[in-house]
LONUKE-910020 format. One line per field, with one value per residue (C-alpha): residue in three letters; x, y, z. Coordinates in steps of 0.1 Angstrom, whole numbers, always signed. Layout:
residuo c(ALA;...)
X c(X;...)
Y c(Y;...)
Z c(Z;...)
//
This chain:
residuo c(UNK;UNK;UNK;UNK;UNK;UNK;UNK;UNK;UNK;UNK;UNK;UNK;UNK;UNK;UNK;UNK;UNK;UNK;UNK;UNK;UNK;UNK;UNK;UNK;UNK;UNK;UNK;UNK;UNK;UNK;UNK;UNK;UNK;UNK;UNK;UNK;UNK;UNK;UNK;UNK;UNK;UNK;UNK;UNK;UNK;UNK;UNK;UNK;UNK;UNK;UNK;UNK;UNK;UNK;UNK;UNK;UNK;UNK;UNK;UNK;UNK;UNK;UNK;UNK;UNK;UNK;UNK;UNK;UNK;UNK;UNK;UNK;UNK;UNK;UNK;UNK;UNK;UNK;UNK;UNK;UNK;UNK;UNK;UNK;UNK;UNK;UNK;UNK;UNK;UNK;UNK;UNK;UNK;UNK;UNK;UNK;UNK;UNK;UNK;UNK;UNK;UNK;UNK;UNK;UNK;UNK;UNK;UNK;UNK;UNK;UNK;UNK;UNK;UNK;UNK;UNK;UNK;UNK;UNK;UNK;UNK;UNK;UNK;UNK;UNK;UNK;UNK;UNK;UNK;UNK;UNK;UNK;UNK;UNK;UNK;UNK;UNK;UNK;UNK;UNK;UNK;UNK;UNK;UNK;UNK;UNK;UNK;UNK;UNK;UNK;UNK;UNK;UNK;UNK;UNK;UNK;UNK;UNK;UNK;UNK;UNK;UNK;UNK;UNK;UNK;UNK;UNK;UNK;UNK;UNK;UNK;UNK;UNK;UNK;UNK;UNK;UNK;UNK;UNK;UNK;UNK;UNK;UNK;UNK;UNK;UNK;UNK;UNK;UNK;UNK;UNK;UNK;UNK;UNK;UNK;UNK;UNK;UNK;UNK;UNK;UNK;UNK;UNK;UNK;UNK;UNK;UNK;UNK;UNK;UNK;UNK;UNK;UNK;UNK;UNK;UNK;UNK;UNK;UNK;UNK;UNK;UNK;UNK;UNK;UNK;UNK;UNK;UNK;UNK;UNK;UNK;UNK;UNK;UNK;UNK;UNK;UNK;UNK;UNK;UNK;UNK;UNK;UNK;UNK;UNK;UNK;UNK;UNK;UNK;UNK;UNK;UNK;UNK;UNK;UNK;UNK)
X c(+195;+177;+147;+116;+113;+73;+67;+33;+24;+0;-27;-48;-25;+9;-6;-17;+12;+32;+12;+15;+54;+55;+34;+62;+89;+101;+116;+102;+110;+78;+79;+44;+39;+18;+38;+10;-3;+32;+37;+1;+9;+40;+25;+2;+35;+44;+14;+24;+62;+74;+112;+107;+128;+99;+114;+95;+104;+81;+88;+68;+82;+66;+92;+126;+153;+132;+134;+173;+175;+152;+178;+204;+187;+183;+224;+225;+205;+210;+177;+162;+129;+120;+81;+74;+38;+33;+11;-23;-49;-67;-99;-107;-113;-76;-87;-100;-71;-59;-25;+0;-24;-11;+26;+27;+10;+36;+65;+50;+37;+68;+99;+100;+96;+122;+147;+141;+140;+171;+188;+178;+186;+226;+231;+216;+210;+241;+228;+208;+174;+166;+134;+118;+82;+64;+28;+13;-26;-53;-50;-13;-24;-59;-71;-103;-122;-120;-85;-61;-30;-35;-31;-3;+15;+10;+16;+52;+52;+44;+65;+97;+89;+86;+114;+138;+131;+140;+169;+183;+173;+195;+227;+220;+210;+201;+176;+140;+120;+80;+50;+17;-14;-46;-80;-105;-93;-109;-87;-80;-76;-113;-111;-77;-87;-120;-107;-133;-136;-162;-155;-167;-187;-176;-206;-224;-198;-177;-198;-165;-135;-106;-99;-69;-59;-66;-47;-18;-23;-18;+13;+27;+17;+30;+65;+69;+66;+87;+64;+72;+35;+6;-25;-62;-85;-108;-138;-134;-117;-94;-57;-32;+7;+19;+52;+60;+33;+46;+68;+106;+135;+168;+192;+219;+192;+184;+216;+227)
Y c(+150;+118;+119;+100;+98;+95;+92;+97;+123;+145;+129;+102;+77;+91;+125;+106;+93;+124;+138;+105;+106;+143;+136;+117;+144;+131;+153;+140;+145;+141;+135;+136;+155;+181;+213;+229;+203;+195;+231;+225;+200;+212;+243;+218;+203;+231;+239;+201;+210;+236;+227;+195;+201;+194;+194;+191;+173;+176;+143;+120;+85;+71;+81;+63;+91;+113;+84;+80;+122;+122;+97;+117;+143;+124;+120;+150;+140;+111;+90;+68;+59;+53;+48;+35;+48;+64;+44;+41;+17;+3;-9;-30;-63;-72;-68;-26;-18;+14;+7;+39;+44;+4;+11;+43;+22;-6;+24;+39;+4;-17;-2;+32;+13;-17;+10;+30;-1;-9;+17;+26;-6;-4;+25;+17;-18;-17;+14;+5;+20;+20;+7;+5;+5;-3;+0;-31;-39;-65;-69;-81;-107;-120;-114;-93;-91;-63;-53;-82;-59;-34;-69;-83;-51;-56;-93;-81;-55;-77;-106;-85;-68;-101;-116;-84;-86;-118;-115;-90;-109;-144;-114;-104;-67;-39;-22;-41;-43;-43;-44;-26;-43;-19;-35;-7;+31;+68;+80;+92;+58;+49;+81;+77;+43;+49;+77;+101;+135;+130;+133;+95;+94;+60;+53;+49;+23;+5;-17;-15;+7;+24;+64;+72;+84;+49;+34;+55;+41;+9;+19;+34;-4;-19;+8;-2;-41;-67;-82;-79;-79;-56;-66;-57;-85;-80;-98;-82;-54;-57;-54;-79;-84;-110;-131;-136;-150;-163;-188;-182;-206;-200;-213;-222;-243;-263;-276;-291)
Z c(+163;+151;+124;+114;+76;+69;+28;+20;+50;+31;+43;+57;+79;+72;+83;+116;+122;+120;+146;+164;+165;+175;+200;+210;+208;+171;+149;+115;+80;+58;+24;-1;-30;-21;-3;+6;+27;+43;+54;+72;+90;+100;+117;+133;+146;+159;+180;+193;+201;+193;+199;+176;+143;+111;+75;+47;+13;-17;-42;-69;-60;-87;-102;-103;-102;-73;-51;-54;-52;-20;-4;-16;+6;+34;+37;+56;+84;+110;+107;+131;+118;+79;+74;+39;+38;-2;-21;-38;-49;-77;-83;-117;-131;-145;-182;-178;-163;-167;-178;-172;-140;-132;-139;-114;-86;-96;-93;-58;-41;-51;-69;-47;-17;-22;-32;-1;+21;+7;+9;+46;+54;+41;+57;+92;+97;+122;+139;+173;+177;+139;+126;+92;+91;+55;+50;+34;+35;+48;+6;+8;+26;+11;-24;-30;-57;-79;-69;-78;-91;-60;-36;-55;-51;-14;-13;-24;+6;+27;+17;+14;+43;+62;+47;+51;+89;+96;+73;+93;+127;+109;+112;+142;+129;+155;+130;+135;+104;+108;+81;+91;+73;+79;+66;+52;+69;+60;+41;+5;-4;-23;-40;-60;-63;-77;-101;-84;-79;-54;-15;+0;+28;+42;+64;+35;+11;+39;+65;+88;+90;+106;+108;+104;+138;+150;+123;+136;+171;+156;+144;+173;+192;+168;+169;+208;+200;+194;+164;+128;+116;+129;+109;+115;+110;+82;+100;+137;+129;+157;+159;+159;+165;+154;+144;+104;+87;+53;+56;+54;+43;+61;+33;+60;+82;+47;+41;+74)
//
């Protein structure tokens, strides 16, 4: 019995996606910190497929040693899928940064997810059918105003992403390695990053967006591809596959 791992599944697009991949007869183990909200969507599942196998994890991968203990938990079960989805934004001019808030997003958007990666990829870069699927941004690719830190942590998805997936192809790797990129989606995502207690009606603050069910039809197109990148285009709005984007030096091609 193979699993997909979705971190982040509470809500918003790793919610969607869960649904997405039992549609598809997955048996998926989602991780988030809210229970409640896991044990939700898991009876949701189950109105889906009944037969499909859904465990739920509760963790904070903001911090270090839950993200170690979470793979530890993850020994026990033959994965096939990792989606690196847990993550939050941050909107302020450098200077008013909230500082602890800054270091978590730095733990969740970076550290949690290189470990993971990492680690997924020891174990099962050999393993035929694997893929690992991390969820950067439209940000980690173009700077916006506003949000410098929260782009810079997903420049670094996005570039070790990238660079992880065509390191693997250079060994001749089974496991494929892929980097999602939404632009604006209806999610949670304006409210943590606003510090806000206030629902957000998106019609009113975004002049273009994504909900999050499409977002997870992105994914799955971008699952059943051969690309490494599946980016929206923040002027059209419309979906993308595409090769590597940042440029990527093969030590070995240098030197001849």
């Amino acid at each position: 019995m193979k699993y997909t791992v979705i971190t982040g599944a509470s809500s918003g697009i790793g919610y969607k996606t869960a649904l997405a991949f039992a549609e598809r007869g997955k048996n998926l183990i989602l991780v988030a910190r809210r229970k409640e909200n896991l044990e939700e969507i898991k009876e949701e599942i189950s109105q889906i497929n009944g037969e499909l196998d859904v465990v739920v994890l509760t963790a904070d991968l903001s911090i270090t040693e839950n993200v170690y203990h979470l793979y530890e938990k993850l020994g026990q079960y033959q994965l096939e899928t990792f989606i690196n989805n847990a993550g939050f934004g941050n909107f302020d001019p450098v200077a008013d940064q909230d500082l602890p808030k800054i270091e978590k997003m730095l733990h969740l958007n970076n550290e949690a997810l290189t470990i993971l990666s990492t680690l997924f990829a020891r174990d099962y870069a050999d393993t035929e059918g694997t893929q690992l699927i991390n969820i950067s941004s439209g940000g980690g690719y173009s700077i916006v105003e506003g949000a410098v830190t929260y782009c810079a942590t997903k420049f670094f998805v996005s570039a070790f992403t990238e660079g992880l997936a065509q390191e693997l192809a250079g060994k001749g790797a089974a496991m494929k390695v892929k980097v999602l990129a939404p632009a604006a989606t209806e999610t949670e995502f304006l409210k943590r990053s606003t510090d806000t207690d206030e629902d957000i009606d998106y019609n009113d603050v975004v002049p273009k967006f994504h909900t999050a069910e499409e977002m997870a039809q992105f994914m799955l197109e971008l699952y059943d591809s051969n690309k490494v990148v599946g980016i929206v285009d923040g002027r059209t709005y419309e979906f993308q596959l595409r090769d590597p984007i940042f440029p990527y030096v093969s030590l070995s091609r240098s030197n001849d």
